[in-house]
N, CA, C and O atoms as a printed pandas DataFrame, in Angstrom:
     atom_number atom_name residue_name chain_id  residue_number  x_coord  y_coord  z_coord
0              1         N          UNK        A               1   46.749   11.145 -115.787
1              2        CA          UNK        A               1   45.677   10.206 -116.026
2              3         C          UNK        A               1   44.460   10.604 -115.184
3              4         O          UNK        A               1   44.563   11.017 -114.029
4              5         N          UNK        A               2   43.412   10.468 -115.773
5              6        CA          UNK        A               2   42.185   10.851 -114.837
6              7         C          UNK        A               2   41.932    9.962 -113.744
7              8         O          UNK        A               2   42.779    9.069 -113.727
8              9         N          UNK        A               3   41.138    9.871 -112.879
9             10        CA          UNK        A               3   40.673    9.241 -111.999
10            11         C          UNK        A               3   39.215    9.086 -112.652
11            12         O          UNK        A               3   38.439    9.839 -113.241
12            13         N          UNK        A               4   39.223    7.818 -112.282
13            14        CA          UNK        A               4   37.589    6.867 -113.001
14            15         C          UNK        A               4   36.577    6.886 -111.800
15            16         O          UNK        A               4   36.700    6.503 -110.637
16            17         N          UNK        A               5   35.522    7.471 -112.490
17            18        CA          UNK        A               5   34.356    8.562 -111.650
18            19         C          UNK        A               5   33.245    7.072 -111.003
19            20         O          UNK        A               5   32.226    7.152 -110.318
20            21         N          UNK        A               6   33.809    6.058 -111.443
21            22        CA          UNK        A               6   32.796    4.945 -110.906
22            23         C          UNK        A               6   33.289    4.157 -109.651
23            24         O          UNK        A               6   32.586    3.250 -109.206
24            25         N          UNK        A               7   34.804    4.572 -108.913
25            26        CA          UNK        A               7   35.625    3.329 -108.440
26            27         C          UNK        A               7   34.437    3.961 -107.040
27            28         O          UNK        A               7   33.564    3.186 -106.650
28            29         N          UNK        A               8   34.542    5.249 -106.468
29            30        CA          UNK        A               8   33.862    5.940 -105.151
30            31         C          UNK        A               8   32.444    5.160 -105.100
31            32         O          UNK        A               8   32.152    4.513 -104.093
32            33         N          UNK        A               9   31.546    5.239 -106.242
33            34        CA          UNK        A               9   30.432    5.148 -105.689
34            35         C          UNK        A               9   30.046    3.605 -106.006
35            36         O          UNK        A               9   28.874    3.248 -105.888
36            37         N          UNK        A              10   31.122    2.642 -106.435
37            38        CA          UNK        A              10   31.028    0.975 -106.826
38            39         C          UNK        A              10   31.471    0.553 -105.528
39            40         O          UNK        A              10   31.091   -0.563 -105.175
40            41         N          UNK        A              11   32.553    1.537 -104.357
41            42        CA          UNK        A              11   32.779    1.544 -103.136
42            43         C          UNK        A              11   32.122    1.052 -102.372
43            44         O          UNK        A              11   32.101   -0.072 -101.871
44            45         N          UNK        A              12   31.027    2.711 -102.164
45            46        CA          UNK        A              12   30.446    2.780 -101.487
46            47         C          UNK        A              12   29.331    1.939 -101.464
47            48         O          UNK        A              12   29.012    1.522 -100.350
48            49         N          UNK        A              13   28.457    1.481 -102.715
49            50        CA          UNK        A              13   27.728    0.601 -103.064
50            51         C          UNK        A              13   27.877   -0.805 -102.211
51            52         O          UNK        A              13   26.992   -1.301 -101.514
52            53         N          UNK        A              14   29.127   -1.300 -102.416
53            54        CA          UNK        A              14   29.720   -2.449 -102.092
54            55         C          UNK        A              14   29.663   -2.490 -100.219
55            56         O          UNK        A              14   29.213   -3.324  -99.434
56            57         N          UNK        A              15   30.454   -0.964 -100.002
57            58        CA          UNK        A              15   29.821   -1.260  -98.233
58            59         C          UNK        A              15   28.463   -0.838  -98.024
59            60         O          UNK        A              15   28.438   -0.206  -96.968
60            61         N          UNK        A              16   27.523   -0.888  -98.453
61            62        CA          UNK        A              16   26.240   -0.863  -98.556
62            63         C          UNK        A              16   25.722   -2.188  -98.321
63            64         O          UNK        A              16   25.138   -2.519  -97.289
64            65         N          UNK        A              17   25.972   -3.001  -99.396
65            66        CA          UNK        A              17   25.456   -4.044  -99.459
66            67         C          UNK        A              17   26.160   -5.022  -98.122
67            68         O          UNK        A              17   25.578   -5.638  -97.230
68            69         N          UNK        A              18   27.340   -4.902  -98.350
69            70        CA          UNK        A              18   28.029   -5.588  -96.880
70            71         C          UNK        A              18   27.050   -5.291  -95.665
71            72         O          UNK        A              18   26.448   -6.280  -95.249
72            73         N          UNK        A              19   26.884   -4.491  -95.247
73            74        CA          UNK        A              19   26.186   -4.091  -94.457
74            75         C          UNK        A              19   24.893   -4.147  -94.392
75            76         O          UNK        A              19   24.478   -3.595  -93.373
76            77         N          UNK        A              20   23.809   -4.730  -95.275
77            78        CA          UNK        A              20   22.683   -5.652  -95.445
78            79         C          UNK        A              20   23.108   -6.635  -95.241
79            80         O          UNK        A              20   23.176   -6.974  -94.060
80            81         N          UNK        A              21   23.496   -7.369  -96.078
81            82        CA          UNK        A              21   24.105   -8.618  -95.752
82            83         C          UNK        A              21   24.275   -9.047  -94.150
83            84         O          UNK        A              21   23.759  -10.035  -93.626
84            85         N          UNK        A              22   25.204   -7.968  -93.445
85            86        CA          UNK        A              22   25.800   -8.499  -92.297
86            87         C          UNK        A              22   24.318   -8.405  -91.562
87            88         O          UNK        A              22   23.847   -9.430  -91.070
88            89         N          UNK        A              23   23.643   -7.238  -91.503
89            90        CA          UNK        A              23   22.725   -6.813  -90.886
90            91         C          UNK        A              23   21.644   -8.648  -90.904
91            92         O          UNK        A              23   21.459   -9.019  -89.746
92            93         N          UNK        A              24   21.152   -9.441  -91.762
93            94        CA          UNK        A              24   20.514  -10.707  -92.179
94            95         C          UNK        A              24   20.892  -11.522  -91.007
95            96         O          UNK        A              24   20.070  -12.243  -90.442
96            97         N          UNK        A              25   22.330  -11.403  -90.570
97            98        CA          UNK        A              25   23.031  -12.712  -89.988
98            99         C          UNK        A              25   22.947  -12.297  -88.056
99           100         O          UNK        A              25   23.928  -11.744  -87.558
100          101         N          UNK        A              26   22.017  -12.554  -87.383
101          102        CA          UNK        A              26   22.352  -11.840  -86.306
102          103         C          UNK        A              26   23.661  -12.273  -85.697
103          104         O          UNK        A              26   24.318  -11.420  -85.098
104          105         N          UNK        A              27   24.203  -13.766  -85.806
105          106        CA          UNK        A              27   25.093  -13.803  -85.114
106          107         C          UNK        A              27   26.215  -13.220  -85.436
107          108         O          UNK        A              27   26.955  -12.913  -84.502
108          109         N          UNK        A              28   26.658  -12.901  -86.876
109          110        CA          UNK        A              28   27.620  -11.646  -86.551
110          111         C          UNK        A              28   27.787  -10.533  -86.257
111          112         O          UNK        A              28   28.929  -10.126  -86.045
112          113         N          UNK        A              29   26.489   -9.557  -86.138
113          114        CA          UNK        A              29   25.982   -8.342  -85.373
114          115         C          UNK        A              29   26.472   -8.728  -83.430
115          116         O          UNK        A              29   27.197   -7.982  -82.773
116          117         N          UNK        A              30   25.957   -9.796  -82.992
117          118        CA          UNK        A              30   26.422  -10.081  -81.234
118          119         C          UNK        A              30   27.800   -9.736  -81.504
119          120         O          UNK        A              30   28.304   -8.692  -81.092
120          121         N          UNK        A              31   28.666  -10.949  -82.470
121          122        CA          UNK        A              31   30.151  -10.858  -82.438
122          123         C          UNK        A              31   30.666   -9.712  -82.783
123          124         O          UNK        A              31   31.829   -9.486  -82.450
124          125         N          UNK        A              32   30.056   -8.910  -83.391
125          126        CA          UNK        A              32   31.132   -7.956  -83.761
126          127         C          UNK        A              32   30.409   -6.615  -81.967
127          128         O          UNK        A              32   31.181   -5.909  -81.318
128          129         N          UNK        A              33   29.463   -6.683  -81.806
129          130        CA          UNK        A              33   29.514   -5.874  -80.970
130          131         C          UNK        A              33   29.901   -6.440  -79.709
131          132         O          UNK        A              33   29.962   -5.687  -78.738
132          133         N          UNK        A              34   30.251   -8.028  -79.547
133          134        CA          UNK        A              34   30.986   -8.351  -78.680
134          135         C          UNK        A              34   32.432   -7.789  -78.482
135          136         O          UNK        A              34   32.933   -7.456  -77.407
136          137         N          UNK        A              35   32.869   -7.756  -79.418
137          138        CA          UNK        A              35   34.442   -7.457  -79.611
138          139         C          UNK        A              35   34.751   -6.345  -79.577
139          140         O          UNK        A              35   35.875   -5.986  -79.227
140          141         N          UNK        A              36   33.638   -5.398  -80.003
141          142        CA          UNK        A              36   33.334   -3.382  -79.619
142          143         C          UNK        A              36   33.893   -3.492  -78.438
143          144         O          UNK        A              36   34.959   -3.017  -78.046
144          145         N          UNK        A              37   32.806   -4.409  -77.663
145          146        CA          UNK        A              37   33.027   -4.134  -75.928
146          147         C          UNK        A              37   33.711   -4.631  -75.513
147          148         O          UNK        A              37   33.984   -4.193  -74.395
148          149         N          UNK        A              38   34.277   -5.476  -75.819
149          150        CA          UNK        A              38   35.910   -5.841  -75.115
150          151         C          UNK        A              38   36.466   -4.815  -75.559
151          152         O          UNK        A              38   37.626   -5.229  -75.556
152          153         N          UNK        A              39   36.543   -3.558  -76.025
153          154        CA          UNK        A              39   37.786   -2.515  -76.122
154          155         C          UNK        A              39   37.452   -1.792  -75.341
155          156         O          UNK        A              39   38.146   -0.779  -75.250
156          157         N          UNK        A              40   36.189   -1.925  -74.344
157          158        CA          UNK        A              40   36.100   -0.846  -72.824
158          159         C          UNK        A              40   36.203   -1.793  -71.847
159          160         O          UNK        A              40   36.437   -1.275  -70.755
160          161         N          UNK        A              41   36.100   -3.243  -71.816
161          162        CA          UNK        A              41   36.296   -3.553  -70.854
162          163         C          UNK        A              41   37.263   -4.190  -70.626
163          164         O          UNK        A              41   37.500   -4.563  -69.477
């Protein structure tokens, strides 16, 4: 069976947009780079 040439770039699209999205909201940008840095400290 082939592999369907749209699933990669409907993917990538999709974490694209996630990542606008998240980028809009500052408070989940602090939290998530809060939680980065709790894995060095």
């Amino acid at each position: 069976m082939k592999p369907r040439r749209w699933i990669l770039p409907a993917l990538v699209v999709a974490a694209l947009v996630a990542t606008v999205l998240a980028y809009r909201h500052p408070a989940v940008m602090i939290q998530l780079s809060e939680q980065v840095w709790s894995c060095f400290g």
